[in-house]
C-alpha positions in Angstrom: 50.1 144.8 122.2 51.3 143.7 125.4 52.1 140.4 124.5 54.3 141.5 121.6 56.1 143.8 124.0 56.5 141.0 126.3 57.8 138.5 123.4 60.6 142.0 122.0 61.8 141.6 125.8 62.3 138.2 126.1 64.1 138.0 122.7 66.3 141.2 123.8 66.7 139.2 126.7 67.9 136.3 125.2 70.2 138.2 122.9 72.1 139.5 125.7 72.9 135.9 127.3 73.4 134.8 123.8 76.5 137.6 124.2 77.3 136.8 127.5 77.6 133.3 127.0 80.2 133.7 124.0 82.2 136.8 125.6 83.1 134.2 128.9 83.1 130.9 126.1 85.3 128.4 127.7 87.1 126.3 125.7 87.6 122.3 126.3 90.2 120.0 125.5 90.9 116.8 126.0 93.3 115.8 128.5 95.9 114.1 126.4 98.8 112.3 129.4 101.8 111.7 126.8 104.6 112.9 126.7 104.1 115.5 123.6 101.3 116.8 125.0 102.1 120.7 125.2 103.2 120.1 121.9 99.6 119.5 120.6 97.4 121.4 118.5 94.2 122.2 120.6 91.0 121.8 118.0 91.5 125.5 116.5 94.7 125.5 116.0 94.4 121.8 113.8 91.3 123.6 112.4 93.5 127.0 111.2 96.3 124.7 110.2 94.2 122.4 108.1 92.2 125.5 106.4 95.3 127.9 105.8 96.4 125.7 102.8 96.4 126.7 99.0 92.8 124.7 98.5 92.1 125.8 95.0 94.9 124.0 93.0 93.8 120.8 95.0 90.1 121.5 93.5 91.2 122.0 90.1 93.2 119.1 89.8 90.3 117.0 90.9 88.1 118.9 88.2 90.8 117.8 85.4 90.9 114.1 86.6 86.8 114.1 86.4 87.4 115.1 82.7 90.3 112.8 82.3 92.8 115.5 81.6 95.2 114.1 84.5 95.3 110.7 86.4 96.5 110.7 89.6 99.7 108.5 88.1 100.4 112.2 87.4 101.4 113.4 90.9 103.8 110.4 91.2 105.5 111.4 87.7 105.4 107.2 87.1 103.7 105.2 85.0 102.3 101.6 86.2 99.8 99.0 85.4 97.6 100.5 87.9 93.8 100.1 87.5 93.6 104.2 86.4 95.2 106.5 84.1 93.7 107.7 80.8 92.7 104.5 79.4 89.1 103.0 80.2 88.1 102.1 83.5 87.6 98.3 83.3 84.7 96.9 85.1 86.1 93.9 87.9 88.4 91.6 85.9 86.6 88.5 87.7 82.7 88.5 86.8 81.2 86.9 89.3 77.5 85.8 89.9 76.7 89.1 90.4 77.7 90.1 87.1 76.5 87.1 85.1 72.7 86.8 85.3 70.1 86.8 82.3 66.6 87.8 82.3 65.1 85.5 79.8 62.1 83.7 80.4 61.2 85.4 83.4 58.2 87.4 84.6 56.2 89.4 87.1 59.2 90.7 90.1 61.6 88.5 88.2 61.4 90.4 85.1 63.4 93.5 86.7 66.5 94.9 85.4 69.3 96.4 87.4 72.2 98.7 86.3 75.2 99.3 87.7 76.9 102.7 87.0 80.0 103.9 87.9 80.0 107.7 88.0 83.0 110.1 88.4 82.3 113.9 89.4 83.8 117.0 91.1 82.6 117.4 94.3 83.5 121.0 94.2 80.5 121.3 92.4 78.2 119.5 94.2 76.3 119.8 97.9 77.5 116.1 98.4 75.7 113.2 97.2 72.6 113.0 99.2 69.5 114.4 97.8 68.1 117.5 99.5 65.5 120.1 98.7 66.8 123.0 96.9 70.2 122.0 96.7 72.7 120.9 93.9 73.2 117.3 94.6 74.8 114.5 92.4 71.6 112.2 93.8 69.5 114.7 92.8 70.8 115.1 89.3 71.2 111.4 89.0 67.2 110.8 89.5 66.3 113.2 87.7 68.5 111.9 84.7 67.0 108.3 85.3 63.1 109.5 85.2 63.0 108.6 81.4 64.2 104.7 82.4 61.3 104.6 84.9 58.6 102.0 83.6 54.9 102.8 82.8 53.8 101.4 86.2 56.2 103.2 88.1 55.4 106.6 86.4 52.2 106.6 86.8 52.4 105.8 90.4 54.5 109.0 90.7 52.3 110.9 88.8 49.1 110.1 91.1 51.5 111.1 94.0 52.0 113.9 92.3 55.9 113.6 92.2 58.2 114.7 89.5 59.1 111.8 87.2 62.7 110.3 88.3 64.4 107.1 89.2 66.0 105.9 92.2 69.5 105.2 92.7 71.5 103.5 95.3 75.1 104.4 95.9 77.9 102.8 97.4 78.7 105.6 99.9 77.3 108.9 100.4 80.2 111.5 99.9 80.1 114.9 102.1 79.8 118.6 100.2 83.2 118.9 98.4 84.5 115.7 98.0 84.8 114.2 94.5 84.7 111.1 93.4 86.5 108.8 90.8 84.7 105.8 90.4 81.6 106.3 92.5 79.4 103.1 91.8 75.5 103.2 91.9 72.4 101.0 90.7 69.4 101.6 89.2 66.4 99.0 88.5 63.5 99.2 86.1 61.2 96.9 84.2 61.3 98.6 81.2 62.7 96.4 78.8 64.2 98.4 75.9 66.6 100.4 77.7 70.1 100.2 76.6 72.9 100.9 78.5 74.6 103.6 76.6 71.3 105.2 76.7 71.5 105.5 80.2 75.1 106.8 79.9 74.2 109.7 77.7 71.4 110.7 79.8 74.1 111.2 82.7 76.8 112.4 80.8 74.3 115.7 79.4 72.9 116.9 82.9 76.1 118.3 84.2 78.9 118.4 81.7 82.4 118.9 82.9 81.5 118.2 86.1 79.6 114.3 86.2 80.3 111.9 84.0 79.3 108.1 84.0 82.2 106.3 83.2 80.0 103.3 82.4 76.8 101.1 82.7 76.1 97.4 82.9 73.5 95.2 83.5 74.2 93.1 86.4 72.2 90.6 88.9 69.4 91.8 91.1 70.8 90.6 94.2 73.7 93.2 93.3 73.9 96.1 96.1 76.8 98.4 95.4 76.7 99.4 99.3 76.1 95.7 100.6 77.7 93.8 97.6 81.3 96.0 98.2 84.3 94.2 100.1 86.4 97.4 99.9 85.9 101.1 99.5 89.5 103.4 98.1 90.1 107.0 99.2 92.5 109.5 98.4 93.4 112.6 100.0 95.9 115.2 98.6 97.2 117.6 101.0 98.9 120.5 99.6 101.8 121.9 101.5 102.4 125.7 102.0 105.2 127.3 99.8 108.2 127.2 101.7 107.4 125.5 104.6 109.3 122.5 105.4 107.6 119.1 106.0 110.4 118.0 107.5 110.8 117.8 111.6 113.0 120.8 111.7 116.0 121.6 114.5 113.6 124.5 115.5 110.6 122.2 116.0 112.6 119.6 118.2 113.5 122.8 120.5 109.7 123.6 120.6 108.9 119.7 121.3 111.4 119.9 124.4 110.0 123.6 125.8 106.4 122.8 126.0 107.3 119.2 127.1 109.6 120.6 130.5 107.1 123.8 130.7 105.9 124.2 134.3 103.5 126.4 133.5 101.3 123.4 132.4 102.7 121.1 134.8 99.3 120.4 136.4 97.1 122.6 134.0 95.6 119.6 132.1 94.2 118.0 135.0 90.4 119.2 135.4 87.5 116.8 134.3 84.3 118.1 132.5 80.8 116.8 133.0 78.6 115.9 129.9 79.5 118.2 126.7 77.8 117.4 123.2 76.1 114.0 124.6 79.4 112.7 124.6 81.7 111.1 127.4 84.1 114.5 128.7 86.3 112.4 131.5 89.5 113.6 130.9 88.8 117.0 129.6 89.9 119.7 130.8 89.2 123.6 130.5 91.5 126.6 129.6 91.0 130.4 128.2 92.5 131.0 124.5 94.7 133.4 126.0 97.0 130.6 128.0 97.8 128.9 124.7 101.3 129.2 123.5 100.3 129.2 120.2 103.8 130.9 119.0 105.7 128.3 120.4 103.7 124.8 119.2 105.6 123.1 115.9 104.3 124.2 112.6 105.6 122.1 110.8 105.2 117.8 110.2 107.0 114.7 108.7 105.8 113.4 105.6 107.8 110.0 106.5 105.9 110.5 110.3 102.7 110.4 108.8 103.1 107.3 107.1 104.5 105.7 110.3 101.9 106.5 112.2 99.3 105.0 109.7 101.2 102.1 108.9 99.7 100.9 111.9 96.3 100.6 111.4 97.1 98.0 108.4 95.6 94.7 109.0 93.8 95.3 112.1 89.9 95.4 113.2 89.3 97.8 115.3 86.4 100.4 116.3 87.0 104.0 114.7 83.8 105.3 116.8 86.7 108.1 118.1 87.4 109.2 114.3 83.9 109.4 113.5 81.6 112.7 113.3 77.8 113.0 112.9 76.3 109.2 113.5 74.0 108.2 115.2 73.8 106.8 118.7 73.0 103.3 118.2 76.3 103.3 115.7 78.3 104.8 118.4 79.5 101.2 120.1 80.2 97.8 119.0 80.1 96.3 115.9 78.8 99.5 113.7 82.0 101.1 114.9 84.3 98.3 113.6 86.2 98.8 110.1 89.4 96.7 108.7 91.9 98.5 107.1 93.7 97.1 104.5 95.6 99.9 103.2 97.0 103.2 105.1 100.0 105.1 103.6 101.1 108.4 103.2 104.2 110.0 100.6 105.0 113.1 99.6 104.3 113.9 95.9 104.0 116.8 93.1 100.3 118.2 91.4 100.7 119.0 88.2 99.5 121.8 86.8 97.8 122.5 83.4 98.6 126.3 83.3 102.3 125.9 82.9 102.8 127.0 86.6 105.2 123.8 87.3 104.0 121.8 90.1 103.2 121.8 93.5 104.6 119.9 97.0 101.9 118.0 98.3 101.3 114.9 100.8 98.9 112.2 99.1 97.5 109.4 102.1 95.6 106.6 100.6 93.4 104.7 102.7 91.3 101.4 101.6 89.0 99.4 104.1 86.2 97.5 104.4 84.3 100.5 105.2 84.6 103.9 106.5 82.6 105.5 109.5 81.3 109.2 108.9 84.2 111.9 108.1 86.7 109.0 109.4 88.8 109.4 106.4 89.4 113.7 107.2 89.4 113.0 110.9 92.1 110.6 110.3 94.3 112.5 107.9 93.7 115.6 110.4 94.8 113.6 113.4 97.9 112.4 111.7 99.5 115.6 110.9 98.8 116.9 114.3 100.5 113.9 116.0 103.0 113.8 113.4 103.6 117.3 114.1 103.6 116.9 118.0 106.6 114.3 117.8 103.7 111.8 119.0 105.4 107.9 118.8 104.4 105.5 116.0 101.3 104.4 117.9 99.9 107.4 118.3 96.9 106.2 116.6 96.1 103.2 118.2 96.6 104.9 121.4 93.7 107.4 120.8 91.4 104.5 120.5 91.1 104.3 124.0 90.4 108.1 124.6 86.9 108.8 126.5 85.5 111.2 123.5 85.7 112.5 120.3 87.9 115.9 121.3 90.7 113.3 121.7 90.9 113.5 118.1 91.5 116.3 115.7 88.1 118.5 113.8 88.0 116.5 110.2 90.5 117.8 107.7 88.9 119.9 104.7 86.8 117.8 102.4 88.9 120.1 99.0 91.4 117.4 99.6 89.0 113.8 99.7 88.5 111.6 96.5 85.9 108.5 96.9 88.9 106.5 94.5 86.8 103.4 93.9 85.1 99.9 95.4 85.6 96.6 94.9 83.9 93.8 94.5 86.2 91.2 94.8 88.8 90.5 97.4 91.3 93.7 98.3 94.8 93.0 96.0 97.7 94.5 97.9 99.4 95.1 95.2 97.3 97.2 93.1 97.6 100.1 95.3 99.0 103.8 94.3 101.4 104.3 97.4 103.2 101.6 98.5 
């Protein structure tokens, strides 16, 4: 009796510094010395602006390009030789050794066959790709979709482990909760012999109708990996822009971008350095209360053509992207794991098309394509962009914040409505087959 009085004390306890501590919360941000920098969205304010958007259209359209009502050709109101639109998805043009193996006259390890599949599904739909216990995830579906491809050996292996019956399948890159994917490619292996490929495709195409679909299935080598084997990843990210609100660096914003940049209220208000915050580096941080933000005053409004400029700039360069990165792990945090080429980063305004008869919708689309992408780097990048677009930060705004000391430098990842995993490739990156140019 005493000690569960003791333990109701200590929780009440606990409750009330719980209280405390987010009554007096005090809020960080990172110390940003440019010019523009009263102009800046603190974290919240990029958060509200990213999140007050018309989401749903966004989602929808994504759900119709799935089920190949739309292509994305659609928002541009062109049609090109592009590798998408209604027709088939091809498989690589050039087959390479990867894609040109047989498996006669072998045996024992030799004797295994892998399948590539490319998959398309809504990520609306979905808890991301990554398997998880009690959770709707395309992994999750895939497996179990796959358990009737698993050989004899395999099988009864799970069934003395007392495991469910289901295959395993290795993905090119792990998408987040909400983000869809075009052309998604994944492998499976067996050594069960009589499986054909269209087989596997229906099996896919009936667990979640409408919403995952394999686009199709091949036999390919067994040194293929479609994470290791892939030379480029493709995303797309479709922004949808308020009604009424202009994109455009306004007369009114320019005003704003001179007030907050003369202001001598913050003359020396940025100037404080934090200690450690989040396990991460907080030099140049400094603190201030919610109430001393000038939110009223702060642009609301960006340049489409700004946008583009600013990620124009990150074509053709390696550099390390640990700032626009979220969630890894500490051993990826520096060097080499932190390094990704772009190839591609562009950014035009276009229209999404609506199937209702409701006309169309302003939106800006940003297409990004390197060799590979760090966790949430795509959102954080889009997020970042608009709030230095909106700022009035200079063209090199970007590569600037690769020096910051931490991770607040950046903006909080964009909403993952507006991400599309587009496609990867397998063969060396083609400039020209790329939707914005």
């Amino acid at each position: 009796m005493v000690k569960s009085v003791s333990n109701y004390i200590r929780k009440q306890r606990l409750l009330c510094l719980m209280e405390n501590q987010t009554r007096n919360k005090v809020y960080f941000h990172y110390n940003h010395t440019d010019s523009c920098k009263f102009a800046r969205w603190t974290a919240r304010e990029s958060f509200e602006f990213m999140y007050g958007r018309p989401w749903q259209p966004v989602l929808d359209f994504y759900s119709n390009l799935v089920n190949r009502r739309v292509s994305l050709l659609n928002l541009f109101g062109t049609q090109t030789d592009f590798f998408l639109g209604d027709s088939k998805l091809p498989e690589d043009s050039d087959r390479t050794e990867l894609e040109s193996v047989t498996t006669e006259y072998r045996s024992g390890k030799w004797a295994r066959i892998t399948y590539k599949i490319v998959l398309s599904y809504h990520g609306g739909s979905f808890e991301g790709w990554q398997k998880q216990p009690g959770l709707n995830t395309v992994q999750g579906l895939m497996e179990m979709s796959l358990g009737r491809f698993v050989d004899e050996n395999k099988a009864q292996l799970l069934k003395n482990k007392c495991k469910p019956l289901e295959g395993c399948a290795f993905v090119a890159g792990r998408t987040d909760k909400g983000v869809s994917a075009l052309q998604q490619v994944c492998s499976f292996y067996t050594w069960k012999t009589d499986v054909k490929p269209h087989e596997i495709e229906d099996a896919i195409n009936n667990v979640a109708p409408g919403n995952l679909r394999a686009i199709s299935v091949s036999k390919v080598s067994r040194a293929f990996h479609p994470n290791f084997s892939a030379k480029w990843r493709r995303y797309f990210y479709i922004f949808p822009i308020n009604d009424g609100e202009d994109v455009e660096q306004n007369s009114e914003s320019v005003n704003n971008l001179k007030t907050y940049s003369s202001n001598e209220y913050y003359s020396e208000k940025g100037n404080g350095c934090g200690g450690e915050i989040d396990e991460e580096n907080v030099q140049n941080l400094t603190k201030s209360d919610e109430d001393d933000l000038e939110v009223g005053k702060k642009p609301r409004s960006f340049s489409v053509c700004r946008v583009n400029q600013l990620l124009i700039q990150l074509e053709g360069k390696l550099l390390s992207y640990k700032i626009f990165a979220r969630d890894t792990k500490a051993s990826r945090n520096i060097g080499p794991p932190t390094e990704c080429f772009v190839y591609h980063a562009r950014a035009t305004e276009a229209r999404l098309p609506c199937l209702t008869g409701e006309g169309t919708k302003k939106v800006m689309c940003v297409e990004l394509v390197a060799n590979r992408f760090l966790r949430k780097m795509v959102r954080v990048i889009v997020a970042t962009s608009i709030r230095e677009a909106a700022a009035g930060a200079e063209a090199d705004a970007l590569l600037k914040l690769m020096d910051a000391t931490c991770r607040r430098a950046t903006a909080p990842p964009a909403p993952p409505d507006g991400l599309c995993l587009v496609d990867v490739g397998y063969n060396e990156f083609d400039p020209k087959n790329c939707l914005i140019s």
